[in-house]
N, C-alpha and C positions, 0 to 999 in steps of 0.2 A: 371775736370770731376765731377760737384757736386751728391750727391745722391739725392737734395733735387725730394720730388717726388710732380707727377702733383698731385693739387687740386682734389679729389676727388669728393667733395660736390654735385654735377649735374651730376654724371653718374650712370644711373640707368643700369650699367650694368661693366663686368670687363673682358677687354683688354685677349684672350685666345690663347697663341700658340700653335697651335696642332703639331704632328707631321710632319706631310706633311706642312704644313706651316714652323716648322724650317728648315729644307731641304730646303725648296725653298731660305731661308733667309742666308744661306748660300752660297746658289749659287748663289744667286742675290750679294752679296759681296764678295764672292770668296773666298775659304778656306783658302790662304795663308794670304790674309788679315785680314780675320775673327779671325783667331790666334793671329796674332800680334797684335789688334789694341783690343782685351778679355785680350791678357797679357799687355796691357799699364794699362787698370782698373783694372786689378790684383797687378799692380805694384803700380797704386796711392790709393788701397783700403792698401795694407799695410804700404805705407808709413804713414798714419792715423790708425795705430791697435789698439795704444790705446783709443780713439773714440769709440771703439766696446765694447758690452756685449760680453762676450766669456763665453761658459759652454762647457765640451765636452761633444757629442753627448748624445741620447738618446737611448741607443738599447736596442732592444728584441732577443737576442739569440736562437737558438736552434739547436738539432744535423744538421739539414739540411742546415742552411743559418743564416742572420740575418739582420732584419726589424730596420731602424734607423730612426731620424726626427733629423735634425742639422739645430739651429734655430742663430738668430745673431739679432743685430739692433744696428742702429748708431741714433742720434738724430731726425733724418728725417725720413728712413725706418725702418720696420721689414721685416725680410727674413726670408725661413725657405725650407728646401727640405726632401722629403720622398725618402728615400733611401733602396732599398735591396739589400742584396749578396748573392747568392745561386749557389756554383759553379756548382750542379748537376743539373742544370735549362739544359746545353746545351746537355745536353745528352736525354733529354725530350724534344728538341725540342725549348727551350725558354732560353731565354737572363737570363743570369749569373744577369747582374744589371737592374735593369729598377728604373726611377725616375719622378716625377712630384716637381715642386719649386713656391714659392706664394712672391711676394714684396706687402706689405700695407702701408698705410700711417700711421704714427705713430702719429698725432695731431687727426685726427680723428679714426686711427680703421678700414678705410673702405681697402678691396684688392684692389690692382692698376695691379696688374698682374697675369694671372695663367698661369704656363706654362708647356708643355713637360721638362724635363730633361737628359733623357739617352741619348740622343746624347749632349745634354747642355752641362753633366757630365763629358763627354768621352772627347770634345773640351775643357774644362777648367782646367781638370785635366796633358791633354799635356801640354797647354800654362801655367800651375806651374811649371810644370817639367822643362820647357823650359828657364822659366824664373828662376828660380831657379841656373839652369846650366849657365845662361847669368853670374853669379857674380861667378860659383866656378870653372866650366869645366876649363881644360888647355888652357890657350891660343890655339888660333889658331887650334880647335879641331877638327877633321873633319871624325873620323872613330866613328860610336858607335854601341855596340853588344846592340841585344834585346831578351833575354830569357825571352818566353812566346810569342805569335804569335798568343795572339787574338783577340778579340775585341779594345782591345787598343791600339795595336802594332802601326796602321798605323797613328794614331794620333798623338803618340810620337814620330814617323819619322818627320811626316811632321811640327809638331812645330819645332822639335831641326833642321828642316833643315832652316824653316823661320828665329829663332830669333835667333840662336846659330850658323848655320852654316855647321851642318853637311851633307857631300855629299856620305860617303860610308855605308852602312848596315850589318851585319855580326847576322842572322839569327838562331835562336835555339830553336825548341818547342819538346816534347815528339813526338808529332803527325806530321811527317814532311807536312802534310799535308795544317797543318796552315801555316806552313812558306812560303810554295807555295802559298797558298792565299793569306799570306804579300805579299810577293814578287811579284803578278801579279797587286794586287791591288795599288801595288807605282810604277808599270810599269808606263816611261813615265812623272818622277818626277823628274828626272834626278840623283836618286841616282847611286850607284853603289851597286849592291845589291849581297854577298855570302850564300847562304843557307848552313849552317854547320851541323854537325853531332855529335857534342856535345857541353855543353856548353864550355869546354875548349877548344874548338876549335874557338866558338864565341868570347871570352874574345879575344882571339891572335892579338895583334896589334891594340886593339880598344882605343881610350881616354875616354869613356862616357860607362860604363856597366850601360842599362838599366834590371832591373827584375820587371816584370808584371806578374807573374802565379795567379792562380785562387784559388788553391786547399784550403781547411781550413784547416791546418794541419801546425804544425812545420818541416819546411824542408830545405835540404842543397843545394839550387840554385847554391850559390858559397860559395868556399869553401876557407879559408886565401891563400892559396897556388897558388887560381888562381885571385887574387890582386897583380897587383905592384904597385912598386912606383908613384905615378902623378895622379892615376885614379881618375875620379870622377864617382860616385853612385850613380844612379837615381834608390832609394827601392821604387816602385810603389805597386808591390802585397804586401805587409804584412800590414792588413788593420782590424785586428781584433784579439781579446783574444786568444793566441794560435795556431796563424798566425804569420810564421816568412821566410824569403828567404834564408839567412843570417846566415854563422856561426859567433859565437860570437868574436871570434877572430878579427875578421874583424873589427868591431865595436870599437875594443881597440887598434887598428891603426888608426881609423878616425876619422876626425872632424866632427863633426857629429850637423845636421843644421834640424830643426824640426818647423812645422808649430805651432803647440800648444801643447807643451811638456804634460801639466796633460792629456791630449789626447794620444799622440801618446808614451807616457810610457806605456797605455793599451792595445793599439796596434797595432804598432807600431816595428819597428825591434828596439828599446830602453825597448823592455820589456823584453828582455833576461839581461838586466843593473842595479845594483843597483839605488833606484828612488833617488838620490843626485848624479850619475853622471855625471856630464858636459854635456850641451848641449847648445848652439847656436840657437836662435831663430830667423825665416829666415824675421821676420821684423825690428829686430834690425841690419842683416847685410843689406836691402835693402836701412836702413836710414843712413846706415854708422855711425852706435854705433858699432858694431862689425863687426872685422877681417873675410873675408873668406880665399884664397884660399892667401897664404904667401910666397910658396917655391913651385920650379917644382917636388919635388919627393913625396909631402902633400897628401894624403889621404883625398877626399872631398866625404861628403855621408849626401843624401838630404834622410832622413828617410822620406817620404811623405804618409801619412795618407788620405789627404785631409782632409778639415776644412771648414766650415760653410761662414766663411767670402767670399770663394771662390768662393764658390754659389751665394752669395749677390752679388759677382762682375760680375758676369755672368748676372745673371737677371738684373742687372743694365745695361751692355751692352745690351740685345737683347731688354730692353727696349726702351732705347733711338733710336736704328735703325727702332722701329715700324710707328711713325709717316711718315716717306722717303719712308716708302715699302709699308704700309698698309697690310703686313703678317700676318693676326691676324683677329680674330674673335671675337663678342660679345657675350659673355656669360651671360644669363640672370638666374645671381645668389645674386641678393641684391636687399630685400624687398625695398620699395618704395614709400610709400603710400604717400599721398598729405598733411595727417598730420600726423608728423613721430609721434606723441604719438596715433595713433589710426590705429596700426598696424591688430586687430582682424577687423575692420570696412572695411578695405580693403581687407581682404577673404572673408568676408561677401557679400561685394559687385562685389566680381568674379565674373566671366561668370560660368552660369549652378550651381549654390551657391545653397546648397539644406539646408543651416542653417538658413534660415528665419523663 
């Protein structure tokens, strides 16, 4: 799967998926494969991590949310995606995350892609999770709790059910509301689906606690007590300064596996942790430099932040599918002129030019 990107030099225009266009690009390749085939590029983007610039992100804070840009580039592309979190968006009516993502070519400078991202985001962020749990879940896993039941819930079912395997659900949000919404929305996926009434009631009997909440705040999702032995830990929500699901206890039971630790130490469920201890980086276990999951009663917890490269990998995928679909639009967003050093010459000689 190489990154090398198309030739720019002769498009006087750049490659644009809109919303309704990704939609359609996933139903035209069908979700279950759309998963699986974004976590193969996920899986061969880090088996190459060291290849990559890596900085963590770039955020704007404040009491209400916070505005990110997470840039990357390997020898051939740059990537980069705009990212916000605002948990008080759904209460006004508007999506907690919304994202847009750009691939360029790196020998010239020029963009080679613009695209939607919130739903990008939302499908790449399961197929990490998923792929993550392919090396640490228990053997043969096949129940997993999902505390939090919103936008993201139905994503992480349906990867962990593609590439991992799981077939039962065990349900838990404040608002039973949401979970009724999971629960209708994976009607017919052939899980087997319990809507619970707390979260320790969700944990009971599951191999795979996933946690997705929204809120910005330090809070006690789970709590040491409702961890046993074997589980594995998919921390989705704790994605920011002062954002944690997670009591700390927990963390000093697990192995604990982390996209890009100087990241996900600031936020990260490893920011309750002193910053020297131990942490397992989820591209050296992909490359088999490091141990995951060693004994059935192991404590495995994929601290997941998301990371930039993630992105790269995503846009890389819906790249490569554009040419087979023609899903995609041209955006006419890169000057042009006939002679690129006589860029004023060519406003000059627009239609209706009143600079004569």
């Amino acid at each position: 799967m190489p990154s090398s990107a198309p030739a720019p030099s002769h498009l006087a225009f750049v490659p644009f998926v809109s919303v309704e266009n990704m939609m359609a690009l996933v139903h035209t390749i069908g979700i279950k494969t759309f998963l699986r085939e974004l976590a193969e590029y996920l899986e061969s983007d880090f088996k190459r991590w060291p290849e990559f610039d890596k900085t963590p992100r770039v955020a704007a804070h404040s009491a209400e949310g916070v505005i990110e840009l997470m840039p990357t580039s390997d020898s051939s592309l740059y990537g980069f995606k705009y990212v916000n979190g605002h948990p008080k968006n759904t209460k006004e009516g508007l999506q907690t995350v919304t994202a847009f993502g750009m691939l360029a070519d790196v020998a010239s400078g020029y963009p080679t892609l613009l695209s939607e991202m919130t739903l990008l985001t939302a499908l790449r962020t399961a197929a990490t999770s998923a792929m993550a749990a392919k090396y640490l879940a228990p053997a043969n896993a096949k129940t997993m709790a999902i505390i939090g039941n919103g936008a993201q819930s139905e994503f992480q079912a349906m990867a962990f059910r593609e590439i991992v395997g799981i077939r039962a659900l065990r349900l838990y949000d404040l608002e039973r509301a949401a979970s009724e919404k999971c629960a209708r929305n994976l009607s017919g996926q052939g899980f087997d689906i319990t809507i619970c009434g707390s979260s320790e009631e969700a944990v009971d009997g599951a191999d795979i606690i996933t946690t997705v909440t929204a809120d910005k705040q330090c809070a006690t999702i789970l709590s040491d007590n409702m961890v046993g032995a074997g589980i594995h830990i998919n921390a989705v929500g704790g994605d920011c300064p002062g954002k944690t699901e997670l009591q700390r206890d927990i963390l000093l039971r697990s192995s604990i596996f982390a996209e890009y630790p100087p990241q996900t130490r600031i936020e990260g469920e490893i920011q309750q942790l002193p910053e020297d201890y131990p942490v397992t980086e989820l591209w050296q276990l992909i490359n088999g430099e490091a141990k995951g999951r060693t004994s059935e009663s192991q404590i495995t917890l994929f601290d997941s932040v998301g990371f930039a490269i993630e992105d790269f990998s995503a846009l890389r995928y819906v790249r490569d599918k554009l040419d087979a679909t023609g899903l995609y639009e041209k955006l006419d967003m890169l000057a042009d002129p006939d002679d690129p050093r006589d860029l004023f010459g060519m406003l000059q000689r627009s239609k209706g030019s009143d600079m004569a």
